[in-house]
C-alpha positions in Angstrom: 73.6 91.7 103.1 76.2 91.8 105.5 76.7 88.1 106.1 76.9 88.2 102.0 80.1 90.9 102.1 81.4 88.6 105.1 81.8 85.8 102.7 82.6 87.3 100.0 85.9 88.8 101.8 86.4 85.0 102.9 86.1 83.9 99.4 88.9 86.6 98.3 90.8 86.5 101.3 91.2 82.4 100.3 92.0 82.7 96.3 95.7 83.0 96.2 95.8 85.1 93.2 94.5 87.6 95.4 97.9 87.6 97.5 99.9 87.6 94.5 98.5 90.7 92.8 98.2 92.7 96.2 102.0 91.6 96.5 103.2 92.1 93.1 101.0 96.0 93.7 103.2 96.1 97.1 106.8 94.7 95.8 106.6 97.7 93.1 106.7 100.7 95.2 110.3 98.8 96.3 111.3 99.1 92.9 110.4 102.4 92.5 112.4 103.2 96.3 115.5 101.2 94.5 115.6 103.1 90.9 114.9 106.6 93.3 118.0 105.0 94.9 119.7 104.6 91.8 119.2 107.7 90.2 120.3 109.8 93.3 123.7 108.0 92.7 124.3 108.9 89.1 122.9 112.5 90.0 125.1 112.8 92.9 128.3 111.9 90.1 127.1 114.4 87.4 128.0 118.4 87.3 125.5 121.2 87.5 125.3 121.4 83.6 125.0 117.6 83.1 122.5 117.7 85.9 120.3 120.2 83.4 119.7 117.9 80.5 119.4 115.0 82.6 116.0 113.6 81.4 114.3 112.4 84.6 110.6 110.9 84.8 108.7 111.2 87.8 109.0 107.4 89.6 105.6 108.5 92.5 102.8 108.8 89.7 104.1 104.9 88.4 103.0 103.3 92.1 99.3 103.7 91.5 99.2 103.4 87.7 101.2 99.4 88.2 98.3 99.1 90.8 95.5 99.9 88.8 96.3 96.9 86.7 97.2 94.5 89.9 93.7 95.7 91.3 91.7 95.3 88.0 93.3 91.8 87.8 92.2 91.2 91.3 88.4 91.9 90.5 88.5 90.1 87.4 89.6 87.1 89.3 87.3 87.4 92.1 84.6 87.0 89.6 86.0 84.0 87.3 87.4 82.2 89.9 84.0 81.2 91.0 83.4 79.5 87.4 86.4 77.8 87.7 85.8 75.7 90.7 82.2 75.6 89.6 81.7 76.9 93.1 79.5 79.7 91.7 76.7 77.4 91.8 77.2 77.2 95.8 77.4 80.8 95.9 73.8 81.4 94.3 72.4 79.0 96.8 73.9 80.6 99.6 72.6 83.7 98.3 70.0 83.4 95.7 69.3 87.0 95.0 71.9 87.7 92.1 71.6 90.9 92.2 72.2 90.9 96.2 75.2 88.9 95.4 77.0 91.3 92.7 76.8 93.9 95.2 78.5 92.0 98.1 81.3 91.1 95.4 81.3 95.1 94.6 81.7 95.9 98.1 84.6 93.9 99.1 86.3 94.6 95.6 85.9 98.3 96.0 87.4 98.3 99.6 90.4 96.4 99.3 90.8 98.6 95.9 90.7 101.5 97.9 92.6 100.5 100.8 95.2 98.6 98.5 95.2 102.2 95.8 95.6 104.6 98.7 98.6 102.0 100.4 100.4 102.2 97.1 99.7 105.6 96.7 100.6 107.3 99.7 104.0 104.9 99.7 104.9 105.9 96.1 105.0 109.0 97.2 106.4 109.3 100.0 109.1 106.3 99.4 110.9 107.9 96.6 111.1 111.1 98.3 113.5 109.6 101.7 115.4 108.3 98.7 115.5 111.1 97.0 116.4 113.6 99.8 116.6 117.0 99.0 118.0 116.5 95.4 116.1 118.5 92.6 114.5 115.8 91.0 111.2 116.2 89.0 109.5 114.2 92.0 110.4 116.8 94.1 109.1 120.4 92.6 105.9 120.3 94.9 105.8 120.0 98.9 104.4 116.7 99.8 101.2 118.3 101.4 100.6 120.1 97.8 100.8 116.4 96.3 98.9 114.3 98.8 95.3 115.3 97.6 96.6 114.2 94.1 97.6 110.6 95.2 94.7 110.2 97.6 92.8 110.7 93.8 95.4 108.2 92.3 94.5 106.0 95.3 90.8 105.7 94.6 91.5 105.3 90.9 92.8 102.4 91.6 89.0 101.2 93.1 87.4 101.9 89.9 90.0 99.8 87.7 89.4 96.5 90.2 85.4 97.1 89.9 85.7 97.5 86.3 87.4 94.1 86.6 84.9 92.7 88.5 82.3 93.9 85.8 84.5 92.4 82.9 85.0 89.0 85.0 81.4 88.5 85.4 80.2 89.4 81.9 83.0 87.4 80.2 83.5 84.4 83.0 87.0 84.1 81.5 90.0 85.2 83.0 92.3 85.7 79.8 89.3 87.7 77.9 88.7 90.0 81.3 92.5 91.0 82.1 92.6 91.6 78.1 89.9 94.0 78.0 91.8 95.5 81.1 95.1 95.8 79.3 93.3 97.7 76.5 91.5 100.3 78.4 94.5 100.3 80.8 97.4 101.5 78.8 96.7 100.0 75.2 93.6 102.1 74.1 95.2 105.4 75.0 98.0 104.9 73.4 96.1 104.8 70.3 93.9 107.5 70.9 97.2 109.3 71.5 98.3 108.7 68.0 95.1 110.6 66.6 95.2 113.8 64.8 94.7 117.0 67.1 92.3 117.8 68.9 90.9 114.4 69.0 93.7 113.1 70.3 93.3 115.6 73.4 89.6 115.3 73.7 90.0 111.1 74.0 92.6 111.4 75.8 91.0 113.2 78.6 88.1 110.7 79.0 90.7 107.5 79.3 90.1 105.8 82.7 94.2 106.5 83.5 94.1 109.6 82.9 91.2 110.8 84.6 92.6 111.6 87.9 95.2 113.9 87.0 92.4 115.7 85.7 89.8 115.6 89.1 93.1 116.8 91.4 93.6 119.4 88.7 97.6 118.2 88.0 96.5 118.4 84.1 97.7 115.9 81.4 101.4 117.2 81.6 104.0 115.4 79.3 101.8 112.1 79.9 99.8 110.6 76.6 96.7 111.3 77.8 94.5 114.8 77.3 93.6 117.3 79.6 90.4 119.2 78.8 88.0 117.9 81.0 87.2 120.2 84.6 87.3 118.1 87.6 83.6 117.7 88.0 83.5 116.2 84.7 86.1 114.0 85.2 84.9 112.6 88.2 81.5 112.0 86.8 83.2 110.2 84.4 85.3 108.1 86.0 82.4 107.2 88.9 81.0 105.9 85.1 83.9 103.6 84.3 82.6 101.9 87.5 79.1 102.1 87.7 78.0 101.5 83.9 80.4 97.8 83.8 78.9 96.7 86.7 75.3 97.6 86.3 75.6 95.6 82.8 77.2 93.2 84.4 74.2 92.7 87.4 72.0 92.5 84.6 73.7 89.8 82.2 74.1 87.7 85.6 70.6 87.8 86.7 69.8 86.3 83.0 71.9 83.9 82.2 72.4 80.4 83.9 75.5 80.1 86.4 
């Protein structure tokens, strides 16, 4: 198993889309540190009454949710790469228990999810803030130790969106059709489940992957589109399923059908 994760980490390590999604996850958070920068200008030029019905959205919580979809790309590319180059065929003879070798992918996906989601995290909330300085921004109503837990959940989020991608990669083998199905549940879907009447709208909305980890650090649904019913135990057993349940269909549709 081990020499399975080993090359499996080479295999990403040597697609290039992986660099370009990790950097694209990275080059945001400067984004973020430049409209923080931005902002503090036109704040800094405004009186105290002009500084009240400034409308101001909260630039830390966009970090992770921009990663989610870099990650989920990631996955979905680690998988359909492979039937590309048609060098999925090598991979099974290198390692000819499928099911050995969906793990190995799921391993390495997971942990440079992880490390990637918590990176991004950790920076999109912290960045903004040196920007930022002591100005009352809506970033800034909470220390940074009361918002840390919050982002190390926004962090491993971001490791369940690039399994799920895995899991859509391998039971699709298409790029386009995997980073569509991403898009959908991603930011697409809840926007439509937003748009239903009350309290469906609420109850949907707290079971939508991107919302889910507002709800396990217990920050709530807020002003966002997605609900806020669901207690953190819940929530985290559901969003351990937006991972699990993918990829165990997925195992199962690779072991069956021909490479």
């Amino acid at each position: 198993m081990i020499d399975a994760v080993a090359a499996e980490w080479w295999k990403l390590r040597s697609v290039r889309s992986t660099r370009w999604t990790l950097s694209v996850a990275g080059a945001f958070v400067l984004v973020l540190m430049l409209v923080a920068a931005q902002e503090a200008r036109i704040w800094d030029g405004l009186t105290a009454r002009e500084r009240e019905d400034l409308p101001l959205r909260p630039l830390q919580v966009m970090g992770p949710w921009v990663a989610s979809l870099c990650l989920a790309v990631l996955g979905a590319l680690s998988a359909t790469s492979e039937y590309r180059s048609g060098t999925i065929a090598t991979s099974l003879i290198a390692v000819p228990h499928r099911g050995r070798l969906v793990a190995a992918k799921a391993v390495v996906v997971a942990a440079v999810g992880l490390t990637a989601g918590e990176a991004v995290a950790f920076a999109s909330c912290l960045g903004p803030r040196l920007v930022i300085g002591g100005r009352s921004f809506v970033d800034q109503e909470g220390s940074v130790l009361h918002d840390l837990p919050a982002f190390a959940v926004e962090g491993a989020a971001v490791a369940v969106f690039a399994l799920l991608g895995l899991a859509l990669g391998l039971l699709t083998r298409s790029a386009a059709g995997a980073i569509t199905a991403v898009v959908l549940l991603w930011h697409v879907l809840p926007l439509l489940v937003f748009h239903l009447p009350e309290p469906w709208n609420a109850r949907a909305g707290s079971v939508m992957l991107s919302g889910l980890a507002s709800e396990i650090s217990g920050a709530g649904a807020g002003e966002s589109i997605y609900g806020g019913v669901l207690p953190a135990p819940a929530a985290a057993a559901v969003m351990l399923a937006y991972a699990l349940v993918p990829l165990a269909a997925a195992a199962f549709a690779f072991t069956r059908r021909d490479a």
